[in-house]
Structure formats: C-alpha cells, structure tokens
GUBALUM-114400 format. One record per residue (C-alpha): residue number from 1; x, y, z. Coordinates in steps of 0.1 Angstrom, whole numbers. Example, Ala and Ser with C-alpha at 12.3 -4.5 7.8 and 13.67 -1.06 7.14 Angstrom:
BEGIN
R  num      x      y      z
R    1    123    -45     78
R    2    137    -11     71
This chain:
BEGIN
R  num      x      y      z
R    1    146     66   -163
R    2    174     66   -139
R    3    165     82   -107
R    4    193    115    -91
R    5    213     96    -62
R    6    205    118    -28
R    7    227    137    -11
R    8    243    123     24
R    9    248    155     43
R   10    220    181     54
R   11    215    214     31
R   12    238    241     38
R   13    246    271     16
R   14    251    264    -16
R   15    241    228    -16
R   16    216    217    -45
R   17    204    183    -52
R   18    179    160    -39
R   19    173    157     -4
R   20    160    129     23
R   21    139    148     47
R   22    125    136     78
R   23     96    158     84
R   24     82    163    114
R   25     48    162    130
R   26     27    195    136
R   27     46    212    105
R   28     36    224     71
R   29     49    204     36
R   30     55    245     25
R   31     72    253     57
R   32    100    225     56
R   33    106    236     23
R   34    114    275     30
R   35    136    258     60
R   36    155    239     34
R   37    152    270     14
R   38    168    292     40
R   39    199    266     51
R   40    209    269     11
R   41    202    302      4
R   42    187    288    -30
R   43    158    301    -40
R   44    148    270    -70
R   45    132    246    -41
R   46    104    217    -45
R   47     94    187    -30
R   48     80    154    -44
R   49     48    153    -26
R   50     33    165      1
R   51     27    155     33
R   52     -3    171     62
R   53      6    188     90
R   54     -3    158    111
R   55     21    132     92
R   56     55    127     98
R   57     85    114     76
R   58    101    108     43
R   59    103    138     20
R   60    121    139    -13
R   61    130    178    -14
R   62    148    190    -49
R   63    169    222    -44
R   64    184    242    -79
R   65    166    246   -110
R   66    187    213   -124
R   67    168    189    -99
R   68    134    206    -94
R   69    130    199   -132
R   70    136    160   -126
R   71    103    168   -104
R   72     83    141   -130
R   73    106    113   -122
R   74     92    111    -85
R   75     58    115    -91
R   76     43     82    -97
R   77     59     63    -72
R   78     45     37    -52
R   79     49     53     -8
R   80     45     34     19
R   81     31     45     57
R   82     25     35     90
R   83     -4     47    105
R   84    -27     48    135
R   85    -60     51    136
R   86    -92     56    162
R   87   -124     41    156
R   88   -157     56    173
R   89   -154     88    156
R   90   -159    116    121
R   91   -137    142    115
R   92   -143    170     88
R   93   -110    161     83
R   94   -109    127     82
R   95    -79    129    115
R   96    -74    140    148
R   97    -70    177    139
R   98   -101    181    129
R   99   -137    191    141
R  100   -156    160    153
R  101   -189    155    133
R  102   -201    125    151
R  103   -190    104    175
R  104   -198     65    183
R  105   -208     50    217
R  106   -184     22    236
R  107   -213     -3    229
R  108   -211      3    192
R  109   -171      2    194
R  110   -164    -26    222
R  111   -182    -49    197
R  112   -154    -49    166
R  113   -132    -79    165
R  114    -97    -82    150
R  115   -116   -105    124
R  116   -142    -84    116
R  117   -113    -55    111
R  118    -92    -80     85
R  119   -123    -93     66
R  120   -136    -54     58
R  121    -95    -44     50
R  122    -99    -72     28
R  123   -120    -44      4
R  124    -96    -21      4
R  125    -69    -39    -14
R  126    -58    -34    -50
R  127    -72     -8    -75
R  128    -99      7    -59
R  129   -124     44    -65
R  130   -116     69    -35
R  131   -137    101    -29
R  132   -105    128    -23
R  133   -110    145     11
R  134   -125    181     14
R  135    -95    194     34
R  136    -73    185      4
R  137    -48    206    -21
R  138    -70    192    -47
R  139    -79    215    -71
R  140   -114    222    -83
R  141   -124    247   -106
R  142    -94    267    -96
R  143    -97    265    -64
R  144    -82    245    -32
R  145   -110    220    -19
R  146    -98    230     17
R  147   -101    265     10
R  148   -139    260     -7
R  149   -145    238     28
R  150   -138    268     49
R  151   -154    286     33
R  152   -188    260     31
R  153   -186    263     -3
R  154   -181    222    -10
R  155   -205    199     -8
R  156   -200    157     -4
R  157   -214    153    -35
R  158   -194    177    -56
R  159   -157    157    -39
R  160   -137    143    -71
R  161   -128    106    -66
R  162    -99     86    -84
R  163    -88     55    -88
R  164    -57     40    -67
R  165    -42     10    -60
R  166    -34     -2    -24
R  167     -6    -28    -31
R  168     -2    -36      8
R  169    -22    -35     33
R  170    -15    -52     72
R  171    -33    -51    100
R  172     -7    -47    124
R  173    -18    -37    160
R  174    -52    -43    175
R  175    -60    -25    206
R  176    -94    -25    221
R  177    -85    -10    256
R  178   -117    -14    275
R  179    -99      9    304
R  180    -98     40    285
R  181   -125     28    262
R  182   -105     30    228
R  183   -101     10    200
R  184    -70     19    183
R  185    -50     -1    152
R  186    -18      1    137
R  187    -20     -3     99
R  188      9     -7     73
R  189      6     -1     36
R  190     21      4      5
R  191      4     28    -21
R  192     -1     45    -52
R  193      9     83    -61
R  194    -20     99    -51
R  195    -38     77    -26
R  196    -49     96      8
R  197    -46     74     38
R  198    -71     97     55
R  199    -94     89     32
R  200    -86     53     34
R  201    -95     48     72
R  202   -127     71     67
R  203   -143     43     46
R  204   -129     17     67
R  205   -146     35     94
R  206   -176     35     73
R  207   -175     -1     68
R  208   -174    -10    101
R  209   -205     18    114
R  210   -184     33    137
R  211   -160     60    127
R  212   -128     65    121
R  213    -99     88    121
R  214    -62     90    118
R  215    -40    101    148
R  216     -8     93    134
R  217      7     90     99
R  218     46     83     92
R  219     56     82     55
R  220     86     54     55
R  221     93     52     21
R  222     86     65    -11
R  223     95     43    -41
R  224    132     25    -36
R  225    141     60     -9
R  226    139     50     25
R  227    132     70     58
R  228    164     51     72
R  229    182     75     48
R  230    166    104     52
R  231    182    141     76
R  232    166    158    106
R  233    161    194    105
R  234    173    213    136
C-alpha cells in the first residue's frame, strides 16, 4: 500500500493533504489540529496518532476528507523517540506533569550503575505485555481511562495491557549528578503502534526499585517520515 507523499509548505487556506508537523511541548494533540484546522480553513482534519502534552515532535496531520480516509495506512507504523527520563520517583502519570506518588532517597538512587541500567533494558526488548497507563485516551467501557482516573473511578488492577514490540532500544546518556543529586538517562527507541514510552520507563523504574518518570519525549520519526521533514507552527 503506497503511502500519500507530504506536502513541503506549511497549511494555508485551502491546502489539503498530509502534513509533517513538528509539535511542540506543553500543547495538546487536539489543539495543533484546530491550529492546522484554522490556517486551512478546512474543516475534514486528523492526525495519525497522538502525542501528550509533554512530548514534542513528528505529527502526520491529514487535512480534506480525501486524506483523512487514508487514516489506516499510518496506523501500524513502527515510531521512534528520544526520551529523558528521572529515576527516584512515581508519577500518577507516569512523567513530570504529574502528581508524585512516591519518591526514592539519594542512597537508593546514587547506587544504580550504567551496567545495572543496560542489563534490566535488556527485558524490555522485543515483543513484550505492557499495562496501558491510567492517564491514557484508552477507552474502557466507553469511557476515557484519564477521565475514569480523575474521577478515582480506575483501579491498577482493572488497566488493559497489550502486547508491543520494542525493536530498538539504546541507552544513550547516563547521568548520575551527585551535585544536584539526580540520576537522569537519555534513551533511544524504535516502537510499535501503540507502545507508551511512559509506560516503558515506569517498569524500568520498577525494575530497578527506584522510580521512574519521563521529563522529556521527542517523537523523531514515525515509519519512513522523518522530523527532519517536518513544519513549525507560528
């Protein structure tokens, strides 16, 4: 199945066809598409997957009823991501934005090696089960999982889990910064549709006893479409 070529220039009124976007940090999936939305003046607009508020980069956005019905084509491919993570603490979120459930000591931290980091990655790769996060679009019974979480209707044990595959996965970066007492790493991987990286460092955090959220998350590709590619929004 051949996939639509993407357009070069940014949206502007009138435009449809499939768009690179570069989203940014600290913005809504549903709010860069009624930007997009606005700039065209077309009222047909999708994306390809979502992204959290938190995560930056690479979104595939289809504008006119002609490319948001070629939505199937993007679906099930493979993404790849950057991301950051802190170990010491829980999130009800699973990242930085969210309310900290418990948090480790710098004894407990200071203690992780770069070795002992690689060998429990080591777990992680190929098709694994993973427990989708409560602050999720997931749907359960009709409902949001985030929106059942605020309300404390959802409970650990009622979380859906799938399976996914984790094609890459590199340790990049290891900082243990005994100043500020932090240990932060820099992770890249390559993914299946569906796969949450939140989720992902949560059990690595797990695995280690400590903790662990994300503080950064850059999607850089998302099957052969590259960030490189993709337009900035004003």
């Amino acid at each position: 199945m051949s996939q639509p070529i993407p357009q070069t220039k940014p949206p502007s009124p009138g435009s449809e066809g499939v768009f690179l976007v570069d989203k940014p940090s600290g913005i809504t999936s549903h709010r860069l598409v009624n930007q997009v939305r606005n700039l065209t003046g077309i009222k047909r607009v999708g994306h390809a997957g979502t992204l959290d508020p938190l995560a930056s980069g690479l979104m595939i956005i289809l504008v006119g009823r002609q490319f948001t019905k070629q939505h199937n084509k993007f679906l099930k491919l493979s993404k790849e991501y950057l991301c950051t993570a802190q170990f010491g603490l829980v999130t009800d979120t699973y990242d930085s934005q969210g309310q900290i459930l418990d948090q480790a000591s710098w004894d407990q931290i200071e203690t992780i090696t770069a070795q002992q980091t690689e060998q429990a990655l080591e777990q992680f790769r190929g098709k694994i089960e993973q427990t989708v996060p409560a602050y999720s679009a997931v749907k359960q019974n009709g409902s949001k999982l985030y929106e059942l979480a605020r309300k404390g209707e959802l409970e650990q044990k009622d979380l859906p889990s799938r399976t996914v595959e984790i094609q890459e996965l590199e340790l990049k970066k290891f900082d243990l910064n005994h100043t500020e007492k932090t240990l932060e790493i820099t992770l890249r991987l390559t993914v299946s549709s569906g796969t949450y990286v939140r989720s992902l460092v949560h059990d690595l955090g797990k695995v280690l006893g400590v903790g662990a959220i994300v503080t950064e998350l850059r999607r850089t590709r998302v099957g052969d479409y590259s960030i490189t590619n993709a337009i900035k929004l004003d």
